[in-house]
Structure formats: structure tokens, C-alpha cells
TILO-112834 format. One record per residue (C-alpha): residue in one letter; x, y, z; residue number from 1. Coordinates in steps of 0.1 Angstrom, whole numbers. Layout:
REC | A | X | Y | Z | NUM
...
This chain:
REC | X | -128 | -35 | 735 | 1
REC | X | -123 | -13 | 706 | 2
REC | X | -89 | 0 | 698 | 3
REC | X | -84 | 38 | 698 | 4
REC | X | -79 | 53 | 662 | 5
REC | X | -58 | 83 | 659 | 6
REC | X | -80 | 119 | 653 | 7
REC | X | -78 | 123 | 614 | 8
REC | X | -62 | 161 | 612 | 9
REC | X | -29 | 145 | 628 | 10
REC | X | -30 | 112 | 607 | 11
REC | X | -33 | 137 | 575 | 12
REC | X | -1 | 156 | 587 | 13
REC | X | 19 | 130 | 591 | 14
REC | X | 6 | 112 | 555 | 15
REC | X | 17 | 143 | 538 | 16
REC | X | 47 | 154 | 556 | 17
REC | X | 60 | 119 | 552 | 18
REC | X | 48 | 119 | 511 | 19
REC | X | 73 | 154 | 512 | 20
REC | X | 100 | 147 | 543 | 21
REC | X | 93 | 182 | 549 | 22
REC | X | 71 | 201 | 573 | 23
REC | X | 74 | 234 | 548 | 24
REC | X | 60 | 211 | 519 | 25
REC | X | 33 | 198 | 541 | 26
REC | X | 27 | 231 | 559 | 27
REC | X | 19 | 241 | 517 | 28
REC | X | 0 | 212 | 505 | 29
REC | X | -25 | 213 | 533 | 30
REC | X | -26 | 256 | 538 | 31
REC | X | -14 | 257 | 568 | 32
REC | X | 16 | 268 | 588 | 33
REC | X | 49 | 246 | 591 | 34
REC | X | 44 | 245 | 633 | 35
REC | X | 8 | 239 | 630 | 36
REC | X | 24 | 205 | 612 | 37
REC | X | 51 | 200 | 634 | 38
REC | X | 24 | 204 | 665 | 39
REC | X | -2 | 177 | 644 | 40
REC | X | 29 | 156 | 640 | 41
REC | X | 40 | 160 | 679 | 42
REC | X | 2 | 153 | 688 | 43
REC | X | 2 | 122 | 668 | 44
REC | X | 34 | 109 | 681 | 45
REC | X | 25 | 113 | 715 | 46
REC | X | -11 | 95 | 714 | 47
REC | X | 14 | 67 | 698 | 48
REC | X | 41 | 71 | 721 | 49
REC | X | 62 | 62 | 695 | 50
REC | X | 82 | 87 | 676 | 51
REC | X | 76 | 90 | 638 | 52
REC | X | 105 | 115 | 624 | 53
REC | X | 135 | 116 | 632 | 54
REC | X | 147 | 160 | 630 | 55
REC | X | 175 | 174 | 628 | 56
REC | X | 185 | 210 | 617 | 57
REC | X | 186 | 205 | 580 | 58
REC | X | 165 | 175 | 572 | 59
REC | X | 137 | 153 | 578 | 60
REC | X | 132 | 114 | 579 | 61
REC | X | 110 | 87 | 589 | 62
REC | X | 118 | 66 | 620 | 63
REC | X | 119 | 26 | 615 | 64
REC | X | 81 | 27 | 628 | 65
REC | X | 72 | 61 | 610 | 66
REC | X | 84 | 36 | 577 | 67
REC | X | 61 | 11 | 586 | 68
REC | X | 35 | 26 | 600 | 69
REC | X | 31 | 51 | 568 | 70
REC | X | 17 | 22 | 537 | 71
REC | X | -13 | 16 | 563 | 72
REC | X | -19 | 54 | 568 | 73
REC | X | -18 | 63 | 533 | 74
REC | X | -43 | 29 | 519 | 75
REC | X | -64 | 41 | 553 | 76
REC | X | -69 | 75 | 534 | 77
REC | X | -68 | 62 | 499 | 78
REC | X | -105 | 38 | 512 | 79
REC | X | -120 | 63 | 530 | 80
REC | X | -111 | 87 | 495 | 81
REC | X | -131 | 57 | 474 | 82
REC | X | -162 | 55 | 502 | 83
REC | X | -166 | 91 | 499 | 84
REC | X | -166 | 89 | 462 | 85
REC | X | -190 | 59 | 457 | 86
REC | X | -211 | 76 | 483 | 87
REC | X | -213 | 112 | 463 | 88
REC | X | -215 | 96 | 429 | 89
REC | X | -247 | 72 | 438 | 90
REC | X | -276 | 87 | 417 | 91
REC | X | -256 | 115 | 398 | 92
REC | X | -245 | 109 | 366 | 93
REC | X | -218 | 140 | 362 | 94
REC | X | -186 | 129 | 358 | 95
REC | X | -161 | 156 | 367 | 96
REC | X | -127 | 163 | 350 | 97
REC | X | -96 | 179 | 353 | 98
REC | X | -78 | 188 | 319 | 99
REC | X | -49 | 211 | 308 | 100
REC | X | -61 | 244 | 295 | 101
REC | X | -55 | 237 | 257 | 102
REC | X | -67 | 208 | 257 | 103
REC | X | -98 | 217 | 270 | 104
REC | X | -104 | 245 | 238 | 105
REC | X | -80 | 232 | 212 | 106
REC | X | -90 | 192 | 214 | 107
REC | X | -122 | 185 | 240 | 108
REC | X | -151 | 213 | 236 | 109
REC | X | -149 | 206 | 196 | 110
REC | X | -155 | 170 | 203 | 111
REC | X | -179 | 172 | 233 | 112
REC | X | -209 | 174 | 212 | 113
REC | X | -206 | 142 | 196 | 114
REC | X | -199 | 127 | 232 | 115
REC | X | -232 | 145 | 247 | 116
REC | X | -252 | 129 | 217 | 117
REC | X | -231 | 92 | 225 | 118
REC | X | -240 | 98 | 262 | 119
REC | X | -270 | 120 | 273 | 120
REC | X | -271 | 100 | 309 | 121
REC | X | -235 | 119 | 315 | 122
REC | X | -231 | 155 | 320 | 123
REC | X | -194 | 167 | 318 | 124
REC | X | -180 | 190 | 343 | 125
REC | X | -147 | 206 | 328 | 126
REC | X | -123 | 226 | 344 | 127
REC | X | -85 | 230 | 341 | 128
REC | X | -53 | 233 | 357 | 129
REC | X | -11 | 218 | 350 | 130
REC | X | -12 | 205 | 381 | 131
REC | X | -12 | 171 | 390 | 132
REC | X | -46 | 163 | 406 | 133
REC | X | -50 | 149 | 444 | 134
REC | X | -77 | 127 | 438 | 135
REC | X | -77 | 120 | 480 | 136
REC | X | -82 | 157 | 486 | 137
REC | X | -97 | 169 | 454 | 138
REC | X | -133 | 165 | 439 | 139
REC | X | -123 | 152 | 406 | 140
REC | X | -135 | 117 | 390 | 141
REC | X | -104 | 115 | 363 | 142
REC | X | -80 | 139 | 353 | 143
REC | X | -61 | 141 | 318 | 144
REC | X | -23 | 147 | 323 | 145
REC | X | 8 | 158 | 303 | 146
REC | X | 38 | 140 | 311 | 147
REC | X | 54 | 99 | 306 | 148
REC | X | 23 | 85 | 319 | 149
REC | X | 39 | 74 | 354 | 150
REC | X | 19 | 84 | 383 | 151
REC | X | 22 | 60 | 415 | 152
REC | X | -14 | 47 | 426 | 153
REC | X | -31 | 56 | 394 | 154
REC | X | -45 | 39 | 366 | 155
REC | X | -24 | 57 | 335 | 156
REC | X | -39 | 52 | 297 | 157
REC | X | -17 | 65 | 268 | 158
REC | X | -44 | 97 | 256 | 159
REC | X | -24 | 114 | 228 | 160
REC | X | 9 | 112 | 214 | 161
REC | X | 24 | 147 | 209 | 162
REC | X | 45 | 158 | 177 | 163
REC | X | 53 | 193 | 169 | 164
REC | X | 54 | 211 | 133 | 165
REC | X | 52 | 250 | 123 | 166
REC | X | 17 | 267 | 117 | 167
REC | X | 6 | 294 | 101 | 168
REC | X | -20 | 317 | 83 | 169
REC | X | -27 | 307 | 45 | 170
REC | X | -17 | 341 | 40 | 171
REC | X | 15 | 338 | 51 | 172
REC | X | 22 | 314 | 17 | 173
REC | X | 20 | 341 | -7 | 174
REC | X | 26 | 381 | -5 | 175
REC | X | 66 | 399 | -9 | 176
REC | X | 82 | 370 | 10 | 177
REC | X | 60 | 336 | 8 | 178
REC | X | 67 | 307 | 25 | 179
REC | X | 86 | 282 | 6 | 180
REC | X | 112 | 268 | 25 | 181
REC | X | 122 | 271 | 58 | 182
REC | X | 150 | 295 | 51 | 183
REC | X | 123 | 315 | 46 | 184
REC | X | 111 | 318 | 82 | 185
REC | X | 139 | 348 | 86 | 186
REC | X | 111 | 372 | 70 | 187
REC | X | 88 | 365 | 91 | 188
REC | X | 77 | 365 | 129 | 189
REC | X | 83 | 337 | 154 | 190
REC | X | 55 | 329 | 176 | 191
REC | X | 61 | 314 | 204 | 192
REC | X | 50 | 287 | 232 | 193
REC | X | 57 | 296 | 265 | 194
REC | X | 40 | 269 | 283 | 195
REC | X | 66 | 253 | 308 | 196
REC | X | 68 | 219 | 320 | 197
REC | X | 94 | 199 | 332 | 198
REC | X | 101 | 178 | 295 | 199
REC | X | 136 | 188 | 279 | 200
REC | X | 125 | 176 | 247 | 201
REC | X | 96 | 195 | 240 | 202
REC | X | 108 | 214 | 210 | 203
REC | X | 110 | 253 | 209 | 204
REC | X | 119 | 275 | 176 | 205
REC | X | 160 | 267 | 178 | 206
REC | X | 156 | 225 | 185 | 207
REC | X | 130 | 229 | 149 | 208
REC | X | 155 | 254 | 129 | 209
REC | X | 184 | 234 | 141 | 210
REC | X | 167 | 200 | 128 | 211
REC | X | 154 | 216 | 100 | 212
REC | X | 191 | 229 | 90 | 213
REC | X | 183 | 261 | 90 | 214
REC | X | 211 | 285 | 101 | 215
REC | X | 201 | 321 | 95 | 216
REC | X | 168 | 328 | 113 | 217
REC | X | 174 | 344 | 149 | 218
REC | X | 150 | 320 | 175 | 219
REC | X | 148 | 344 | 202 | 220
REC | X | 128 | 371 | 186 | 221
REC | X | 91 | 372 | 186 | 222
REC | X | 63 | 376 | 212 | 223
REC | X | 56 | 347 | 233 | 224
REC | X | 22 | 331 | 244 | 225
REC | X | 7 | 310 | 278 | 226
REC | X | -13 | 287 | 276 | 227
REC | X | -9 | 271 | 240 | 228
REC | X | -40 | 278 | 225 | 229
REC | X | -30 | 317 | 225 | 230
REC | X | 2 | 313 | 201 | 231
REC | X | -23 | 291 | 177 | 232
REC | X | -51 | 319 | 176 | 233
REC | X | -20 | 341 | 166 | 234
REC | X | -11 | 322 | 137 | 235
REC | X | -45 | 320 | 128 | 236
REC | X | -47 | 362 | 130 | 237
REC | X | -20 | 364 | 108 | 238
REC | X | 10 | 373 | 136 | 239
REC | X | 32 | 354 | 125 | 240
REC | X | 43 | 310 | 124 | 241
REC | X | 40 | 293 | 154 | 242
REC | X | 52 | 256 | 163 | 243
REC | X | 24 | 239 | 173 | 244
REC | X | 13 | 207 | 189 | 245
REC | X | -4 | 181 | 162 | 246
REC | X | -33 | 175 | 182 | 247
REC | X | -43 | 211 | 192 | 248
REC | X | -46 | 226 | 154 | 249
REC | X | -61 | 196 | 137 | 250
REC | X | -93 | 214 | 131 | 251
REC | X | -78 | 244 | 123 | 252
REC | X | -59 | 229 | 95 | 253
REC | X | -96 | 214 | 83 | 254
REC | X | -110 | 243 | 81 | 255
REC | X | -85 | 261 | 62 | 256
REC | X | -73 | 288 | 93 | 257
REC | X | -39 | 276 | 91 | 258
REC | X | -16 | 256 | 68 | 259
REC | X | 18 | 233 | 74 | 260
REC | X | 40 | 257 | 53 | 261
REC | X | 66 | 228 | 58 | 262
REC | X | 68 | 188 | 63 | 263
REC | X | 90 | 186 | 89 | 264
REC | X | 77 | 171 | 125 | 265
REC | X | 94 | 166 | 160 | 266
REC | X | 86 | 140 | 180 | 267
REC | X | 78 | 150 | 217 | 268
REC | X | 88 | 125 | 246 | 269
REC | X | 58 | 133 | 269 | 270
REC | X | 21 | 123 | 258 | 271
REC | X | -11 | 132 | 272 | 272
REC | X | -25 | 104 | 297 | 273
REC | X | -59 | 100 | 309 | 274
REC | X | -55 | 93 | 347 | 275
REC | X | -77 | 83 | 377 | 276
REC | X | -76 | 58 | 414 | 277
REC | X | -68 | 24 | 406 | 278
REC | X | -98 | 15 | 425 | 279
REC | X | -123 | 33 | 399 | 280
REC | X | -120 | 10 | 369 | 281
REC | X | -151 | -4 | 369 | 282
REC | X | -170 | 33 | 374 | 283
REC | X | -190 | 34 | 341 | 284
REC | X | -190 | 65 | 336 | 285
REC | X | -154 | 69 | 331 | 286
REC | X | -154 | 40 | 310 | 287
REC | X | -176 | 56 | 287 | 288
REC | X | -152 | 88 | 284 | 289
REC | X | -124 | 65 | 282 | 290
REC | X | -140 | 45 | 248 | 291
REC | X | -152 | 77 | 236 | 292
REC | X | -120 | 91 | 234 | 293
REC | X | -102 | 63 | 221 | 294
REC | X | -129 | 62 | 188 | 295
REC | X | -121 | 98 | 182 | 296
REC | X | -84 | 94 | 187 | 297
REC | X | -85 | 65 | 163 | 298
REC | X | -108 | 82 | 140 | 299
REC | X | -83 | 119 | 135 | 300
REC | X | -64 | 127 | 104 | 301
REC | X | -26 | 126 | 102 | 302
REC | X | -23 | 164 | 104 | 303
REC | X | -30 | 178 | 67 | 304
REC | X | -6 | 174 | 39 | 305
REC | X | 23 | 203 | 42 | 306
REC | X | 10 | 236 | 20 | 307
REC | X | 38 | 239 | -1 | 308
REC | X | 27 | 209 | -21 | 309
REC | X | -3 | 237 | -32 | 310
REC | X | 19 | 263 | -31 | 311
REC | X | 7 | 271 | -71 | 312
REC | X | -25 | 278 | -57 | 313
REC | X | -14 | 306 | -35 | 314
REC | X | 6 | 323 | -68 | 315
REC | X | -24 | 343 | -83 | 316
């Protein structure tokens, strides 16, 4: 005789307001209302008859059996979340991703040609977000992610390294007040980043002046840009120097749009992490994005020799 098995919209409730210890939280996640939860939950729990929460007015916690019942729950959803995906992936060569917004224009769409002629079986399906990807609820076969490369359940590969240096428009190096140290910045307009996440040291205009000794340029002024490809197309139109991420204005520096007026670098404590289910290592498709972005990693310049080693050149 078969064993009942919970109905699914109940298991889900409980997976996720135990994940949060909060109904509210849930009630978000899954677009719902809190007592829509709280009546999943109270569904569940009596189909059990065994109590999964333990409430009270200002908090939320998992009973002994809520505790042990929830690693089963959540690996229950995490195989049925693989099934699906092996099941929709059979015959269709797409591999879907989810990438931050700049790195999608500043460091992906320049490359993707050379990864369409590497792999013409794979069609790419790009789009972007900052947050952190639900592969169990999401349609997404890997995501790229900003952060220290720790994400619980996930198979986490260092993507790029992130430093930091000021930008700007070769023009900028010559005119009534060129750019030859970085004293110099006090003439000029600050451009800046307003990308937020949650890493304290990734350095704004005052951490950079500070390091760089620099004492008499005011940080706070100058118009402000979301997401980080916006303050680089600035630089490049002439707006002013922006502190820019390595990685994002590689090209630009190649092509002569914008110059390191000075060679001093910050290091940044987050990186960017490719990221997908443990369970998918062996999908081939995301082995072949994986080994194409390592060769073109491995194969980037340092980030362009600082422009005030040419400054001569801007003189005439």
C-alpha cells in the first residue's frame, strides 16, 4: 500500500517559509499573501498531524520534527528541479543565463561572437538581473554572480577578479587643466558608480583619493550612474573620470575611448562567480561556456599601461 505524499503547494510553503523563518518572507518569495502561507502551512501540518513551527508573537521557528523533516523536503524539490530540467533540455541546445547588467554589455556581447563561432550547436539566451537566481523556481541553466563565491547547494567557479582604477576620455589628458597627477582630479568632474551591493570594500571616489593621498578634491560632487556601464559611456563622452571596474573597460581602453590617466588600482574583495545546481556538472553545454570563458579570461590584457607615461603625446 502506497504511502500518501503531501499535495506540493503546502510542501512549497513550508520549504520556503522554513528557508526565511518568516511567513512575510515566504508570503514575498512565492507572491502570495502572509495567511495564504500560514493556511498552506496549517494544511500541511494537519495532513501530518504533527506540528512544524512553533509561533509566537514576534518570531518563527521550526519544531524538533519541522528540523528534520525540512533536508528531505528541500532535496525532494531540489530532484524533481533537476528532472524537470533534464526533461526540458533533451533535444534543445539553448543554454539560458542569468548575468549582471554590465556584464552582459561591458564584458559578454563583445566576446559572444567568438563563442558562437567556438560553438554553433549552442544558442545563448542572455538576460540580467542582481539578484541571486532560484534555480528550483526559475528557468535558468547557470547564472554569473557578484559576490565571495559562497552560495549553499551550488557549484561556485572563481569568473573574474575585480580591481578598480580611474577612467577617462583621452581628452581629458590635455586642454587648460590636463591630467597629470591625481591632484589634478579637483578640476575636473567625478563620475560616479551607484551600483549597490552589499561589499564594503568596493571602492568609491573617497576610499581611491584617500589611497591615492590626495587631500583636496571634494568626493561627493558629481552626477551619479546605475547600472555600471552608464558612468563608463560617460567617461567615454567626455563627462568627466570615472572609477571603473578592470574588466568592464578593457576594450575601451584598446580602442583608444578612454585612457588610465593614473597607475593606481584597488583591489575589490568580491569577484564575479559563474554559478549553477551541483547536480548539472556533467551538462555539456555549460561545460562549454565554462571553458570558453576561462580561454578568454586567460587570454585578456593587464588593463593598458597608465596614459601619463604618453602624456608628451597629448602636448601638441
Amino acid at each position: 500500500m502506497s504511502r500518501p505524499i503531501p499535495p506540493l503547494n503546502p510542501l512549497r510553503a513550508f520549504e520556503v517559509a522554513a528557508r526565511h523563518l518568516s511567513f512575510t518572507r515566504a508570503a514575498e518569495e512565492l507572491f502570495v499573501t502572509p495567511s495564504a502561507v500560514s493556511h498552506q502551512i496549517k494544511t500541511l501540518e494537519e495532513s501530518l498531524g504533527i506540528a512544524l513551527f512553533t509561533r509566537d508573537a514576534k518570531s518563527l521557528s521550526l519544531t524538533a520534527a519541522g528540523k528534520a523533516y525540512l533536508p528531505g523536503v528541500q532535496q525532494a524539490f531540489k530532484q524533481l528541479a533537476h528532472a524537470t530540467h533534464q526533461l526540458q533540455t533533451q533535444g534543445m541546445p539553448a543554454l539560458k543565463i542569468n548575468v549582471p547588467p554590465t556584464f552582459a554589455v561591458k564584458w559578454l556581447i563583445p566576446r559572444m561572437d567568438r563563442f558562437m563561432k567556438a560553438h554553433p550547436e549552442i544558442d545563448l539566451k542572455v538576460s540580467t538581473s542582481k539578484h541571486m537566481v532560484d534555480f528550483a523556481r526559475e528557468d535558468f541553466d547557470l547564472a554569473v554572480r557578484y559576490g565571495r563565491g559562497k552560495y549553499p547547494g551550488l557549484h561556485s567557479e572563481l569568473c573574474l577578479p575585480v580591481e578598480v582604477f580611474p577612467v577617462c576620455s583621452p581628452a581629458l589628458m590635455r586642454g587648460e587643466h590636463p591630467l597629470r597627477t591625481p591632484s589634478d582630479l579637483r578640476f575636473h568632474t567625478l563620475l560616479h558608480d551607484d551600483s549597490t551591493y552589499s561589499d564594503v570594500s568596493n571602492p568609491h571616489w573617497a576610499m581611491w583619493l584617500e589611497h591615492a593621498g590626495v587631500t583636496d578634491v571634494d568626493a561627493t560632487r558629481g552626477p551619479s550612474f546605475w547600472p555600471s556601464h552608464l558612468v563608463i559611456n560617460a567617461a567615454v563622452d567626455g563627462l568627466g573620470v570615472a572609477l571603473a571596474k578592470k574588466n568592464w573597460v578593457l576594450k575601451d581602453l584598446a580602442d583608444g575611448l578612454l585612457v588610465r590617466p593614473f597607475d593606481i588600482s584597488l583591489p575589490v574583495e568580491f569577484s564575479y562567480f559563474i554559478v549553477y545546481p551541483e547536480e548539472r556538472v556533467h551538462d555539456r553545454r555549460i561545460a562549454a561556456f565554462v571553458d570558453w570563458v576561462r580561454q578568454e579570461v586567460a587570454s585578456e590584457p593587464s588593463g593598458g599601461a597608465p596614459a601619463i607615461a604618453g602624456l608628451t603625446a597629448f602636448a601638441s
